[in-house]
MARDREN-209408 format. One record per residue (C-alpha): residue number from 1; residue in three letters; x negated, y negated, z negated. Coordinates in steps of 0.25 Angstrom, whole numbers. Each point is the difference from the previous one (the first is absolute). Layout:
sevex pos: NUM code: Ala px: X py: Y pz: Z
...
//
This chain:
sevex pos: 1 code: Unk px: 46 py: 70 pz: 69
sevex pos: 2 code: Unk px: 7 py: -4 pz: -16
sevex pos: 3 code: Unk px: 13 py: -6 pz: 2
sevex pos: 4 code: Unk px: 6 py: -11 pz: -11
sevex pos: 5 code: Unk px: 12 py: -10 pz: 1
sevex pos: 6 code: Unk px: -6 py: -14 pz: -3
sevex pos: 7 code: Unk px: 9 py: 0 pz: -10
sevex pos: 8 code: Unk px: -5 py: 11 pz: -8
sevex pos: 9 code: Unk px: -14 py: -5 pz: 1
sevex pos: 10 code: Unk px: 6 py: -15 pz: -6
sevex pos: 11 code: Unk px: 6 py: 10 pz: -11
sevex pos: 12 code: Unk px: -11 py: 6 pz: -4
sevex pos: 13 code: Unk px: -10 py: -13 pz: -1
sevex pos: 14 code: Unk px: 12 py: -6 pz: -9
sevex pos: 15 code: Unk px: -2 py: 12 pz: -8
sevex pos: 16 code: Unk px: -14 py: 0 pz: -1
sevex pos: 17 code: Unk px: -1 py: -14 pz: -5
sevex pos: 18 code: Unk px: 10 py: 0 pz: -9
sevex pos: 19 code: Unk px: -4 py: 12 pz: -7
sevex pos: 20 code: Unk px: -16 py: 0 pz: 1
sevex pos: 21 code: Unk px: 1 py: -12 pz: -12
sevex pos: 22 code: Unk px: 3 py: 13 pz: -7
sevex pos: 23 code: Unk px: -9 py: 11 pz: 2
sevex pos: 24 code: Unk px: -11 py: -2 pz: -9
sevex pos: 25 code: Unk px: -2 py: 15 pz: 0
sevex pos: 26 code: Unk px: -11 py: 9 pz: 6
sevex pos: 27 code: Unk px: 4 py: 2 pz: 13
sevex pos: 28 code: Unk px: -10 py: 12 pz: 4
sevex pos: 29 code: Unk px: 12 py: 8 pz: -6
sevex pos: 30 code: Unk px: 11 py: 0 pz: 10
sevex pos: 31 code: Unk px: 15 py: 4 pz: -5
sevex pos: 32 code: Unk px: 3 py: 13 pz: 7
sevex pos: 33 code: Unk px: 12 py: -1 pz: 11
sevex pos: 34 code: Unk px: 11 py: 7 pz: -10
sevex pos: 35 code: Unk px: -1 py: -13 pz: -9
sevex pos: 36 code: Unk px: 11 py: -7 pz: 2
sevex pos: 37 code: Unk px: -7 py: -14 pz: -2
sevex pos: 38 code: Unk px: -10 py: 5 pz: 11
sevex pos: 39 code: Unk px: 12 py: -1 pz: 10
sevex pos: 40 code: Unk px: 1 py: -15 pz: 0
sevex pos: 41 code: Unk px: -12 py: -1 pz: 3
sevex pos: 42 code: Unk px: -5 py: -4 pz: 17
sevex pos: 43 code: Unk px: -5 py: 15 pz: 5
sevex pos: 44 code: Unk px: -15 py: -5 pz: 6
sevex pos: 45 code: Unk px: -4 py: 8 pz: 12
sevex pos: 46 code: Unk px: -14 py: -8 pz: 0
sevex pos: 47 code: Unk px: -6 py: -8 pz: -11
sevex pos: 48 code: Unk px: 0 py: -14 pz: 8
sevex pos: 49 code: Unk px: 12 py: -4 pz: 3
sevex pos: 50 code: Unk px: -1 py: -10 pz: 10
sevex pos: 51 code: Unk px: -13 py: -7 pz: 5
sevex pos: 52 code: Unk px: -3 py: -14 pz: 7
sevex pos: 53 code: Unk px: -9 py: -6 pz: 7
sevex pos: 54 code: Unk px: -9 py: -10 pz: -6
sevex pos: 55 code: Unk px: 5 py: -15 pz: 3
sevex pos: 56 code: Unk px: -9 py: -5 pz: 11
sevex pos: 57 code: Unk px: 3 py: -17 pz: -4
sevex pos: 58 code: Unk px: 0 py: -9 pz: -11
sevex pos: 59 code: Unk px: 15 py: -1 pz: 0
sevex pos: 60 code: Unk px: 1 py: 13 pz: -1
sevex pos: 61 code: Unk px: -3 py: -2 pz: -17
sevex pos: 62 code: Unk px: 2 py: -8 pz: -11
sevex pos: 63 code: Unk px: -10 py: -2 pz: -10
sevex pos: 64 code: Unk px: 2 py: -8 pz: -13
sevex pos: 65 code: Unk px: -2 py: 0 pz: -16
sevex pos: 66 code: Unk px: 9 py: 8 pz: -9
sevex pos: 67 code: Unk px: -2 py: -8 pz: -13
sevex pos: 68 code: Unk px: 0 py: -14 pz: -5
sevex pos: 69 code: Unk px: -8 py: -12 pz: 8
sevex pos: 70 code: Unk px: -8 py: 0 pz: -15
sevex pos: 71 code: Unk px: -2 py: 13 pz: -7
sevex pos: 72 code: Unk px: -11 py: 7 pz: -8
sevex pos: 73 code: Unk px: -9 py: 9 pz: 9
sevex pos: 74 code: Unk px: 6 py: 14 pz: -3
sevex pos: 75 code: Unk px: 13 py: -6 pz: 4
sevex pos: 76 code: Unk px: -5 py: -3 pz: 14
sevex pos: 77 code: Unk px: 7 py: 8 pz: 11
sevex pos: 78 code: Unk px: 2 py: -2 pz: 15
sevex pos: 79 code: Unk px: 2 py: 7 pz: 13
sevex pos: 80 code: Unk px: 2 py: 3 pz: 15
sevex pos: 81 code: Unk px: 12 py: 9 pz: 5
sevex pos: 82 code: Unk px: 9 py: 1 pz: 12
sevex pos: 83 code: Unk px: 11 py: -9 pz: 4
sevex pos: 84 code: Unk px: 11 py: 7 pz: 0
sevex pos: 85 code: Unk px: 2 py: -5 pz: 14
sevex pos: 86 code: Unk px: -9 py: 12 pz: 5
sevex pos: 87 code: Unk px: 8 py: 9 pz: -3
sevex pos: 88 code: Unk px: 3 py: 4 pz: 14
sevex pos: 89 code: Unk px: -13 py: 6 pz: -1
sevex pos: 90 code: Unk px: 4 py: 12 pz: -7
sevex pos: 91 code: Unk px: -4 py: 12 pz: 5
sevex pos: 92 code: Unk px: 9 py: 11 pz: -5
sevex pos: 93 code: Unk px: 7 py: 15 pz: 3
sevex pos: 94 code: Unk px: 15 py: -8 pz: 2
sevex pos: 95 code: Unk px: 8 py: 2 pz: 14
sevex pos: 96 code: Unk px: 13 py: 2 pz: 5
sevex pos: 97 code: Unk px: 11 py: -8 pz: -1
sevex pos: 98 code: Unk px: -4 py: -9 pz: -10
sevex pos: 99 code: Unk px: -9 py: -6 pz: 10
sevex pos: 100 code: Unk px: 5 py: -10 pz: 12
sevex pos: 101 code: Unk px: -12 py: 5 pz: 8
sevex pos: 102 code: Unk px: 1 py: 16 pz: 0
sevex pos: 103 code: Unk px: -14 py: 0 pz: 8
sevex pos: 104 code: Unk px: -7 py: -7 pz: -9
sevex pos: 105 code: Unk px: 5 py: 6 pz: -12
sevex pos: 106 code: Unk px: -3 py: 13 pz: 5
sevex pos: 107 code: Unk px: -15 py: -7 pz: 5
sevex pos: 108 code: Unk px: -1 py: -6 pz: -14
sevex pos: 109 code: Unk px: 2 py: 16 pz: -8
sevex pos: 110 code: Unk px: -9 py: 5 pz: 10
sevex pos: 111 code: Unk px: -12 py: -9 pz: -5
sevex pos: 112 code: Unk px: 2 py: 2 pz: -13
sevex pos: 113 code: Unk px: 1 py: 15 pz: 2
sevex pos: 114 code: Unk px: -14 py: -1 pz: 6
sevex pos: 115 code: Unk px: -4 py: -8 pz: -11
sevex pos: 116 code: Unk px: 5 py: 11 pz: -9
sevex pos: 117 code: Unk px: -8 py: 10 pz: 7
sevex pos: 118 code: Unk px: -13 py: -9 pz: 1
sevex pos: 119 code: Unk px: -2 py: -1 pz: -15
sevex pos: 120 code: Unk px: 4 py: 12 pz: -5
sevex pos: 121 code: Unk px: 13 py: -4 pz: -6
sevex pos: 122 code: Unk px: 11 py: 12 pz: 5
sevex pos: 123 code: Unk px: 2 py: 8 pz: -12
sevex pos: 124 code: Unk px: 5 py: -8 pz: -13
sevex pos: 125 code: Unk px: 13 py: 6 pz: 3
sevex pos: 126 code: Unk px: 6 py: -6 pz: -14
sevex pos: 127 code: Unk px: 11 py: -8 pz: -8
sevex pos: 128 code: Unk px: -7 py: -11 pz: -6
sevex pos: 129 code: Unk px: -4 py: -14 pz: -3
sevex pos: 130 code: Unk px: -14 py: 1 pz: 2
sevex pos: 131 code: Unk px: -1 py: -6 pz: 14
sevex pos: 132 code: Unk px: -5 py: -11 pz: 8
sevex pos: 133 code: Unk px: 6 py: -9 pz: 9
sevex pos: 134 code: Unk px: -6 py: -10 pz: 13
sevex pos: 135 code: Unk px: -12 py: 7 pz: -2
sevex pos: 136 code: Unk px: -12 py: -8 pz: 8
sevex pos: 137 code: Unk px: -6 py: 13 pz: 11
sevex pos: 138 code: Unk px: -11 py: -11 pz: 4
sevex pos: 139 code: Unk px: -13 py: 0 pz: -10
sevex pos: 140 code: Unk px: -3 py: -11 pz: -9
sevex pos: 141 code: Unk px: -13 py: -5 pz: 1
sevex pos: 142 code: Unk px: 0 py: -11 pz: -10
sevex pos: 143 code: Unk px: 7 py: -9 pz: -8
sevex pos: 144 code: Unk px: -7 py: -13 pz: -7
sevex pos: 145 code: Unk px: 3 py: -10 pz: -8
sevex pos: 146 code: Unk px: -8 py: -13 pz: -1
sevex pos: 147 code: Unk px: 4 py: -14 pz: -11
sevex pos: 148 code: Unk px: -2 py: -14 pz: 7
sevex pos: 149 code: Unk px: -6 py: -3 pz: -16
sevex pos: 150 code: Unk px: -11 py: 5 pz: -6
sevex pos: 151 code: Unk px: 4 py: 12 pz: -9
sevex pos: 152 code: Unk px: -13 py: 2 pz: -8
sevex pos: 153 code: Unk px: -15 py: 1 pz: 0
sevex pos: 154 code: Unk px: 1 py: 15 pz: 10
sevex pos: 155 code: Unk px: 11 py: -6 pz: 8
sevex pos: 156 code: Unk px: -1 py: -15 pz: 6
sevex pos: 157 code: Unk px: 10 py: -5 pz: 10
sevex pos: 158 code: Unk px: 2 py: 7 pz: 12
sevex pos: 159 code: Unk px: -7 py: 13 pz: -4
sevex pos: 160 code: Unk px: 7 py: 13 pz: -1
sevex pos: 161 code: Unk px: 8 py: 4 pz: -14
sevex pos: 162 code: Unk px: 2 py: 14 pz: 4
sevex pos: 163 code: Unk px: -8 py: 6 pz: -13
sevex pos: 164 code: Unk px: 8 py: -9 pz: -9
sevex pos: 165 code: Unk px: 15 py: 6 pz: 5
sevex pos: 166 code: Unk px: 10 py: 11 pz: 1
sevex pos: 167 code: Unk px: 8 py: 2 pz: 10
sevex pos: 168 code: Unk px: 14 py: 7 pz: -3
sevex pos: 169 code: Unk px: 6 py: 7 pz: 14
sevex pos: 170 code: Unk px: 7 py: 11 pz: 3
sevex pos: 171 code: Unk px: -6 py: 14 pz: 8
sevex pos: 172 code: Unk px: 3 py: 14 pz: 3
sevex pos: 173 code: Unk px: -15 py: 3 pz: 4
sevex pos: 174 code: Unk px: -3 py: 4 pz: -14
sevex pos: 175 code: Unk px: 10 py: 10 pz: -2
sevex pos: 176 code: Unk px: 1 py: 6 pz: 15
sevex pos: 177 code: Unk px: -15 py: 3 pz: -2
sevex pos: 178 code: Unk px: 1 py: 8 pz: -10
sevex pos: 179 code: Unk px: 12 py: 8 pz: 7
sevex pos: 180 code: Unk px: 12 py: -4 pz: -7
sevex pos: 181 code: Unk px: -8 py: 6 pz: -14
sevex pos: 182 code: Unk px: -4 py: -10 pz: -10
sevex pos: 183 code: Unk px: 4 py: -14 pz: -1
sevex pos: 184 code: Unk px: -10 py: -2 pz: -9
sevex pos: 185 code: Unk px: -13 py: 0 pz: 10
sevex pos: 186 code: Unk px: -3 py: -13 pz: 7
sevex pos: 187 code: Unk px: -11 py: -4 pz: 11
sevex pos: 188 code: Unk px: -6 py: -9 pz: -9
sevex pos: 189 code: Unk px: -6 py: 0 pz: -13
sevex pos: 190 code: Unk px: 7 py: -14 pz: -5
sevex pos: 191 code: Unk px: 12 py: 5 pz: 7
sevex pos: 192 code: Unk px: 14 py: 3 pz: -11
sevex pos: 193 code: Unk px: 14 py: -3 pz: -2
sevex pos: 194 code: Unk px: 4 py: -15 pz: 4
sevex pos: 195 code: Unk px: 8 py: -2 pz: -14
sevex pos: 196 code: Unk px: 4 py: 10 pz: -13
sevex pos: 197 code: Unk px: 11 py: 1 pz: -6
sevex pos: 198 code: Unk px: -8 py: 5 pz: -15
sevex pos: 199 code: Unk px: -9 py: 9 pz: 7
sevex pos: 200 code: Unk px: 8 py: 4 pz: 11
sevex pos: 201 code: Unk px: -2 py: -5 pz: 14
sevex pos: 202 code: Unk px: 14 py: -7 pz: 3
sevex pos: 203 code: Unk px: 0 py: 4 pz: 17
sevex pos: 204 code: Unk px: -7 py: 10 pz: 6
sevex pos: 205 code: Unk px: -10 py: -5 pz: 11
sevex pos: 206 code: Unk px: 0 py: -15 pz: -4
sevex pos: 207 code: Unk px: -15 py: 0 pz: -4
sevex pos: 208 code: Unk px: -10 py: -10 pz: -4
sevex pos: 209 code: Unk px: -15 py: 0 pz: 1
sevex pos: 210 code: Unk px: -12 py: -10 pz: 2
sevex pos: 211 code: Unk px: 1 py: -8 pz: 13
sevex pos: 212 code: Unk px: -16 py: 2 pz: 4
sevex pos: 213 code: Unk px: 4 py: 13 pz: -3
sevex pos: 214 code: Unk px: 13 py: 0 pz: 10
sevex pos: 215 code: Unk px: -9 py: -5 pz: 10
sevex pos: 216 code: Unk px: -11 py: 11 pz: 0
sevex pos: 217 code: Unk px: 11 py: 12 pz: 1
sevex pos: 218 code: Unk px: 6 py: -9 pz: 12
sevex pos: 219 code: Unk px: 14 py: 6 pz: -3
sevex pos: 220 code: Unk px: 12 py: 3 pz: 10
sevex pos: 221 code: Unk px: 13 py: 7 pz: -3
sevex pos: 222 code: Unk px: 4 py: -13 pz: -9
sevex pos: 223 code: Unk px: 11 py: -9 pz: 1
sevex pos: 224 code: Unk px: -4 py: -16 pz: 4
sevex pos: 225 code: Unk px: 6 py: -4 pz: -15
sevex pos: 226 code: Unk px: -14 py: -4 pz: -8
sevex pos: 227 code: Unk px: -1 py: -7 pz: -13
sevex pos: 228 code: Unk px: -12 py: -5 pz: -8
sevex pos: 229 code: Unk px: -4 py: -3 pz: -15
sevex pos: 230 code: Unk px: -13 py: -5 pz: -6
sevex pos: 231 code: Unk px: -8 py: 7 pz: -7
sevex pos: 232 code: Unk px: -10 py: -12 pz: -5
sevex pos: 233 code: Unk px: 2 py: -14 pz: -6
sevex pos: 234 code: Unk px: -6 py: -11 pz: 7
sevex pos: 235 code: Unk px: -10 py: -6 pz: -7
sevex pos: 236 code: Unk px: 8 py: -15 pz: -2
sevex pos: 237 code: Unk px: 16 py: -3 pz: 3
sevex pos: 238 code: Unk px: 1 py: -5 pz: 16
sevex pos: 239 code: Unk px: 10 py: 0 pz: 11
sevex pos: 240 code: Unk px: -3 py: 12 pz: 12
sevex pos: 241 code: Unk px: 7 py: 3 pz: 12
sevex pos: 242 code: Unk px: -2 py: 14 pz: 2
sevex pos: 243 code: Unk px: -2 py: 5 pz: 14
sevex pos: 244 code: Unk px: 2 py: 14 pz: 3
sevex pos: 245 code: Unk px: -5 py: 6 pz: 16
sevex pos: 246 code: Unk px: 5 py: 13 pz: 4
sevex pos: 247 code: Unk px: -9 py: 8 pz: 11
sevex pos: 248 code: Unk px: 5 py: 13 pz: 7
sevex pos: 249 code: Unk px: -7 py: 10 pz: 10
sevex pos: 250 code: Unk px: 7 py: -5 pz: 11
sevex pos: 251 code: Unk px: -5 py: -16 pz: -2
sevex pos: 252 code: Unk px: 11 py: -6 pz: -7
sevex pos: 253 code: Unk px: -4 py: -9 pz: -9
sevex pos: 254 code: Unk px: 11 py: -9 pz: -8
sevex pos: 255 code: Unk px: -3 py: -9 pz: -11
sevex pos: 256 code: Unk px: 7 py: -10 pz: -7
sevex pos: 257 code: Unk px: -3 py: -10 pz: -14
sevex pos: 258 code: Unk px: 10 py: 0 pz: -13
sevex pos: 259 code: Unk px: 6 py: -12 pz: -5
sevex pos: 260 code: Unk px: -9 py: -6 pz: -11
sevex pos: 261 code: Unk px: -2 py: 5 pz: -13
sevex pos: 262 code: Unk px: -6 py: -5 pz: -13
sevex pos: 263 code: Unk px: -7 py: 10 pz: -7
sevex pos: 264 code: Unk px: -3 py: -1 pz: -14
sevex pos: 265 code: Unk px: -13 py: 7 pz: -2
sevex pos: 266 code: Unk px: -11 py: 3 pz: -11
sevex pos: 267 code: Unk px: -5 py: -13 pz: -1
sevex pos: 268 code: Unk px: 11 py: -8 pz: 0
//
């Protein structure tokens, strides 16, 4: 069973945020152990670091916009994460004396040792910043977003928006499927980096791709952090309140509405 301080893992996740705003380089090209810049980096036994289990009420997320209460369409974003009050969820490779409960810290590595071994994920065996964090080990079976206003003539009130939106999230299904060898091959055919920096993905593994899309591939392995941006002006400036439902194989369902937004669209 893989032994780390608690410390050490809160090391290495300051680490990887504070330096993954600078890697816009191809990762598929690790730096070998002698590099001394490759010391600093966390040594990664398995690709995903920790994983969680999917949030089973609405109280659980938080969903809201990220842009201005009136903003032109390719402005519009919103989304639905975890409260950082789930936390405790966490399943991770942690125990020893970091932990007040022995036990269960030792029940906790366990698990996610198992969950290593059930998804292939045993041989990354690397120091790097290409890793994923809180990943969900429960399928995905949809994700839906709905406005309470008519968007245009294909898309009344109340009627799915899926065609019409990306949705930005993080996942290591991707790259574990093609065995650790290209970061560059995707599940789907809309799927690619989440943002550039020129014409370079910005983070690893934080993709983007059409939401019916999304929902066809049923994804797991992904963290519950999702984003959405329009891809289509409506077809006359109005007010929606967004509504996004999440569905996974298991029955949970979670849904919740954004605050409004006036969207100034084609028609004005």
């Amino acid at each position: 069973m893989r032994t780390m301080t608690l410390g050490a893992l809160m090391r290495s996740v300051v680490m990887v945020g504070m330096v993954m705003l600078f890697t816009a380089c191809d990762k598929d090209k690790e730096m070998s152990d002698d590099d001394n810049a490759n010391e600093a980096l966390p040594f990664c036994e398995s690709l995903i670091g920790s994983y969680t289990d999917t949030p089973t009420s609405e109280d659980m997320v938080r969903i809201a916009a990220r842009c201005p209460s009136q903003t032109d369409w390719p402005d519009v974003s919103f989304f639905m994460i975890q409260r950082d009050s789930y936390q405790a969820a966490t399943i991770h490779s942690l125990w020893g004396t970091s932990f007040d409960d022995e036990a269960l810290a030792r029940q906790n590595a366990a698990k996610y040792d198992s969950l290593s071994k059930a998804h292939n994920d045993l041989g990354y065996n690397r120091r790097t910043l290409t890793m994923v964090l809180e990943c969900l080990y429960r399928r995905t079976t949809g994700i839906h977003v709905v406005s309470d206003t008519d968007y245009d003539g294909e898309h009344p009130a109340g009627t799915y928006l899926d065609d019409i939106i990306r949705i930005h999230f993080e996942s290591a299904e991707d790259y574990l499927a093609t065995g650790y060898t290209s970061l560059k091959q995707y599940l789907g055919t809309t799927t690619g980096p989440s943002s550039y920096y020129g014409s370079l993905p910005i983070i690893d593994l934080e993709l983007s791709e059409d939401l019916d899309e999304f929902n066809r591939i049923q994804r797991k392995l992904i963290r519950f952090s999702f984003s959405f941006r329009l891809t289509k002006a409506p077809e006359q400036t109005g007010t929606h309140r967004f509504t996004i439902t999440y569905t996974n194989e298991d029955g949970v369902e979670l849904s919740g509405t954004t605050e409004p937004i006036t969207i100034r669209g084609g028609g004005q």
